[in-house]
N, C-alpha and C positions, 0 to 999 in steps of 0.2 A: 398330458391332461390339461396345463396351464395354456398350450396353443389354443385348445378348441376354447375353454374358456376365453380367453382374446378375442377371437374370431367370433364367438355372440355377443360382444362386449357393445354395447351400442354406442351411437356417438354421443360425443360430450355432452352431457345435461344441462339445462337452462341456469345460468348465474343460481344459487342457493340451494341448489341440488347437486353440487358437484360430487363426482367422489361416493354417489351411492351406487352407482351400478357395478365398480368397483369394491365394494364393501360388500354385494350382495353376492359377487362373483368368488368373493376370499371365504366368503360364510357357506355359498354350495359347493366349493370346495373341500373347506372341514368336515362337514358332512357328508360328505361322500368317501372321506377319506375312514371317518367313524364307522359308515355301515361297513365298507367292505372289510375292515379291522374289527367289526365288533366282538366276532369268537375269541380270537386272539384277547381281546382286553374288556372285555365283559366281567370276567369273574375276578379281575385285576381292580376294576371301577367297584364294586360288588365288594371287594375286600378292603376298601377305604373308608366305601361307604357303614359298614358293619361298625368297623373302628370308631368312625366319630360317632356311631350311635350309641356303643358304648361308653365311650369317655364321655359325652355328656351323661347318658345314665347311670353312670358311676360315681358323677361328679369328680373326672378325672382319674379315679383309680387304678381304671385299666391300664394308662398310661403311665405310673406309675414306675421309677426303673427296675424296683426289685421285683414287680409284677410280671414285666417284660421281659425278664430274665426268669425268672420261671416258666413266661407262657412258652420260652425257649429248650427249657431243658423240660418240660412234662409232656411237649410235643415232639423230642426229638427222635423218639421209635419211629411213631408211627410217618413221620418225615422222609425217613431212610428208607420202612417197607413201601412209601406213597412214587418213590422214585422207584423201586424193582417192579413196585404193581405195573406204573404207567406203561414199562416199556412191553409186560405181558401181556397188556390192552390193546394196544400198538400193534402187535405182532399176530391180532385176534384171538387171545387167549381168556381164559382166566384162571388165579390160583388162589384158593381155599384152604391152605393150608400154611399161611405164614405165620400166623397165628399158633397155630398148636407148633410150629417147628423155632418160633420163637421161646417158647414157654420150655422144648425139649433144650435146644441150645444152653439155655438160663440153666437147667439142671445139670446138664453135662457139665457147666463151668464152675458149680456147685463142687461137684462131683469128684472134678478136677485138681479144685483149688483148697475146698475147706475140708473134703475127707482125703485127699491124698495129701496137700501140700504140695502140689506142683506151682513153677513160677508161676505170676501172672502170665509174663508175654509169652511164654510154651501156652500155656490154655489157652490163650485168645487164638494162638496160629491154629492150632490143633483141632477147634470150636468152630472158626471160618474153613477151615479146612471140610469139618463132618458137616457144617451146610451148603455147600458145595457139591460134593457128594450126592447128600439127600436133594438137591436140586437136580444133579444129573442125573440120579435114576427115573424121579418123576419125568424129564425133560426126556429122556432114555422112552419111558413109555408113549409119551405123547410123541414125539418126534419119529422114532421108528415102531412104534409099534402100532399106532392108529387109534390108539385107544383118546378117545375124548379129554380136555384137558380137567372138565368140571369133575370128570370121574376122579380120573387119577389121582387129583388134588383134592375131594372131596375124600377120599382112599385116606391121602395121607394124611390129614386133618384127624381123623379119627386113628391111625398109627401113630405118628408124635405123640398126641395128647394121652394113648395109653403109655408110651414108653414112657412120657414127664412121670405119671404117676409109677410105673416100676421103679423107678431109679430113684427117685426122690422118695417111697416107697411111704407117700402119702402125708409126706411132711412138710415145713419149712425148713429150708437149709441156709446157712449162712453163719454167721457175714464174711464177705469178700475182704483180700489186701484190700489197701488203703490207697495202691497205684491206681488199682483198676475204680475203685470208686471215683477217684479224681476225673477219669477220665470220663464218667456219665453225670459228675455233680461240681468238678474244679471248673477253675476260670486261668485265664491266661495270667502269668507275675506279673509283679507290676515294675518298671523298667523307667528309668529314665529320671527327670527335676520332680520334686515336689508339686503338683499342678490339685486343680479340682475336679481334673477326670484324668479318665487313666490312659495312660499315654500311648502304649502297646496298641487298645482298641483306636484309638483317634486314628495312627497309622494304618492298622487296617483298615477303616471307614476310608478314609481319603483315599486309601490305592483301589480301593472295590470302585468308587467311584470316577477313578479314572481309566478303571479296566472297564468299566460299564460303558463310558462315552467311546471309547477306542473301539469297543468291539461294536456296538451301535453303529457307530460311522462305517465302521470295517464291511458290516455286513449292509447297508444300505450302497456303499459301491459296488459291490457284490453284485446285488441285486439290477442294481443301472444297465452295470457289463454285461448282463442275460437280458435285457430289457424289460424285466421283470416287474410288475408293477410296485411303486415304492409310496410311504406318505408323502404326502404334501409337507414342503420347508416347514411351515408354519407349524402345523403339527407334529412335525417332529421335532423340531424345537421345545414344542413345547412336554411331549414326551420325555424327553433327555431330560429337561430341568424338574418333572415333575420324579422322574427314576433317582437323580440327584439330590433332591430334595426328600425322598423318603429314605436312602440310605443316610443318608444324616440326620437325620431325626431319631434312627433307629439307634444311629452309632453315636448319639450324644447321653441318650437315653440309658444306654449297656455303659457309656465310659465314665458315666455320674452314678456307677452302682458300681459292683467291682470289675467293671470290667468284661470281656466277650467270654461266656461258656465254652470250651475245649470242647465240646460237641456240638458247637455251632461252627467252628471251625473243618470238623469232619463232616458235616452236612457241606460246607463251602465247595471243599474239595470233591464231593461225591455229586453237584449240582454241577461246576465248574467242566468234571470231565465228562461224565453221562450227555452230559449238553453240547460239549462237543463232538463228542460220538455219536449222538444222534443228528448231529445238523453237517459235521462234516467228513466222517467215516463211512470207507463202503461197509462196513455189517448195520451202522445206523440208518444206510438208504433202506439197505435190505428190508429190515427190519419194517419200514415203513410200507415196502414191496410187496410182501407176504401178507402182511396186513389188509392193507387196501384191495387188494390184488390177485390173490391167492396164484389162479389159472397163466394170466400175463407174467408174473412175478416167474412161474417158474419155466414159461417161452423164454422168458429173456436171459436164463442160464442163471437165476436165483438158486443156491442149496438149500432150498425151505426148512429138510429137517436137522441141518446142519446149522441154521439160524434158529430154532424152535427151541432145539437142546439146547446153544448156549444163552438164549433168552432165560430157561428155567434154571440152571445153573447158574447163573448169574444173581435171580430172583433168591434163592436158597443161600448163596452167601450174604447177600443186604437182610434176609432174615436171620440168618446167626447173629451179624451186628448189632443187630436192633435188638435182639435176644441179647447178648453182653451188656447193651446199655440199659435195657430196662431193669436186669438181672442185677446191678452194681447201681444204678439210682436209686432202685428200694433196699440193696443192701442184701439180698435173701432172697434163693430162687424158690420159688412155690408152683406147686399142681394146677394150681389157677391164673397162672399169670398168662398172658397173651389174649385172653378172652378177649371175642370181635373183636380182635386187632385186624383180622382183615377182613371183616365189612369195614373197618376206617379207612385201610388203604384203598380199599376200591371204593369209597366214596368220595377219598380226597382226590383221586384218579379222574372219574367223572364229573365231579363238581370243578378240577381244573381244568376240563375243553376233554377229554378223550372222547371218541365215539363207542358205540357199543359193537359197530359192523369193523369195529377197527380202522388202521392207516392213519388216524389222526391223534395228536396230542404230541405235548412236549413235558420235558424232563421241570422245567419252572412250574407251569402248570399244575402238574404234581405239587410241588411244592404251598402254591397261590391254595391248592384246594385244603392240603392240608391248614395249614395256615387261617381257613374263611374256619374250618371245623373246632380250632383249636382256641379261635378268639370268640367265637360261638361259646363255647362248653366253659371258659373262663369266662368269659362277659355274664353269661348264666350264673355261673356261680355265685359272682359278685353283688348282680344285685338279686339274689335268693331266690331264682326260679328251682321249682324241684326236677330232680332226674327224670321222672316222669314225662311232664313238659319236655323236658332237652330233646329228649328221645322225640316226641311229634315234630318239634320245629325242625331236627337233625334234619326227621324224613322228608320235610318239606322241601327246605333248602335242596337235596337231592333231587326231588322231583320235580324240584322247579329249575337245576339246571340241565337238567338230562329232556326236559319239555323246552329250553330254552335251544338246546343243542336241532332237536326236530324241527321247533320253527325255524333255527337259520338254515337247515340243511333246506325243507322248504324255500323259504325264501330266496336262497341261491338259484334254487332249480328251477323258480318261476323270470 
């Protein structure tokens, strides 16, 4: 792209003009490099932008460390189900039911833990284990058996949520060991000299940020070697220092409070490998295949329902998890817990880039949307909007990325 810019570059400018044809050449450049990036980093710019809106209308607040570590661990269910939704978006699905299979989860662990006394770590295996399970049988009907995926899951939205209230047998249960709370409400030890942050997070900040640049670079020669179109130096430059410069911001923020939440570290890990699975695994092409695809996907020797099933199986264990941690952060599983937890995930799904025909969207994404929902519904709080409100702005936001998602497919296509 830099040749043909040259090649209309015109000849040198008269003494006192130098140097703008060139300037003007680097700026349609940027911008060209923006449009054809803009899906990918729209709700990226979109969730900066929310932030400083906040922290000015807070008068700082939001930014605040021990805020930020909260908006970390009150977000961190719906985080986990926002990663299982995406990929069942992805794969042209959807599932209605992680929510009440959340809230069943929470009770089994209940069930488990404080009326038998079984260990923590036996119930949590035991818990990811039964959503698992409850994933593969849904995935079982949609996959081989043809039945629609809104049914199915619409099915077991209403199954969970009566079996929460059997077993729970319309009560509050609780409280959990003190292990398993740690691990939805602790923070990493603190390790190392006397300092004024904590040391442990510092180190993880600094290596996320050089797994960031590493993998950046890694995958833009990737990209070169397929001839694949890449940004522009300059913007990716500046990309890189601005991705660098929000994990340290974030990681100065958590290591001046106590430190990184032990469930922002299992969110690492579950962003870290989903992401790789979906960008460099054959079931993550698949995945993408079937989605976009459905007919071609399966010319090309795709196992559609052999990808479909472990999509929902997959989806049903990230809902048990999400079930443990919500279940162990309020201390006490109830009948009512998981409520719209997955209108959240499939809003923080589509408000992160998914499409609704499928084939598109990534594992971050997910993440980014949860995350624009999560500083919404905090920034609200903050400065005293009623629930009322939250709920029209929520739906706004949604409809205005899923209207943003139309124009650019539009715009592509013209």
């Amino acid at each position: 792209m830099s040749t043909d810019v040259t090649a209309r570059t015109p000849s040198p400018a008269p003494p006192g003009k130098g140097g703008a044809g060139a300037g003007d050449g680097l700026l349609q450049l940027l911008l060209d490099g923006m449009r054809r990036n803009m899906r990918q980093y729209g709700m990226l710019i979109a969730l900066g932008l929310i932030v400083v809106l906040f922290a000015v209308w807070t008068d700082g607040d939001l930014l605040l460390p021990r805020n930020v570590s909260n908006l970390v661990l009150q977000n961190s269910y719906i985080l986990i189900l926002a990663i299982g939704m995406m990929l069942v978006i992805i794969a042209g699905h959807i599932d209605l039911s992680v929510g009440s299979l959340t809230a069943f989860i929470g009770s089994m662990a209940a069930v488990f833990m404080v009326r038998n006394d079984l260990p923590w770590p036996v119930a949590v295996i035991l818990c990811l284990a039964m959503g698992a399970v409850a994933g593969a049988v849904q995935g079982f009907f949609i996959a081989y058996g043809g039945i629609p995926s809104f049914i199915v899951t619409l099915a077991g939205m209403l199954i969970f949520r009566g079996l929460t209230e059997i077993f729970l047998e319309g009560q509050t249960l609780g409280p959990f060991p003190e292990g398993l709370q740690k691990v939805a409400n602790g923070f990493l030890p603190e390790a190392g000299p006397e300092t004024n942050y904590h040391n442990l997070t510092l180190l993880l900040g600094f290596a996320l940020i050089a797994f960031v640049v590493l993998q950046e670079l890694r995958d833009r020669r990737r990209q070169q070697e397929f001839a694949l179109d890449v940004l522009p130096l300059n913007l990716f430059l500046l990309k890189l220092v601005a991705l660098g410069a929000a994990v340290l911001v974030v990681t100065l923020l958590l290591a001046s409070y106590k430190g990184a939440p032990i469930v922002l570290l299992i969110l690492g890990v579950l962003l870290v490998g989903f992401g790789y699975v979906m960008r460099n695994a054959i079931i993550g092409r698949h995945i993408y295949a079937i989605g976009g695809n459905l007919p071609a996907a399966k010319l090309s020797g795709v196992k559609d329902k052999k990808v479909t099933f472990l999509v929902f199986l997959n989806m049903g264990m990230l809902a048990a998890l999400a079930g443990l941690v919500f279940a162990a952060r309020f201390n006490a599983a109830s009948p009512k817990a998981g409520l719209n937890f997955e209108l959240e995930a499939i809003a923080a799904s589509f408000i992160g880039g998914a499409s609704m025909s499928g084939g598109v969207g990534t594992v971050l994404g997910a993440i980014i949307g949860g995350l624009v929902l999560g500083v919404l519904n905090n920034g609200m709080n903050l400065v005293g909007i009623g629930t009322d409100w939250q709920q029209v702005i929520k739906g706004l936001v949604l409809l205005a990325a899923v209207g943003f998602d139309v124009w650019n497919k539009r715009k592509v296509g013209s």
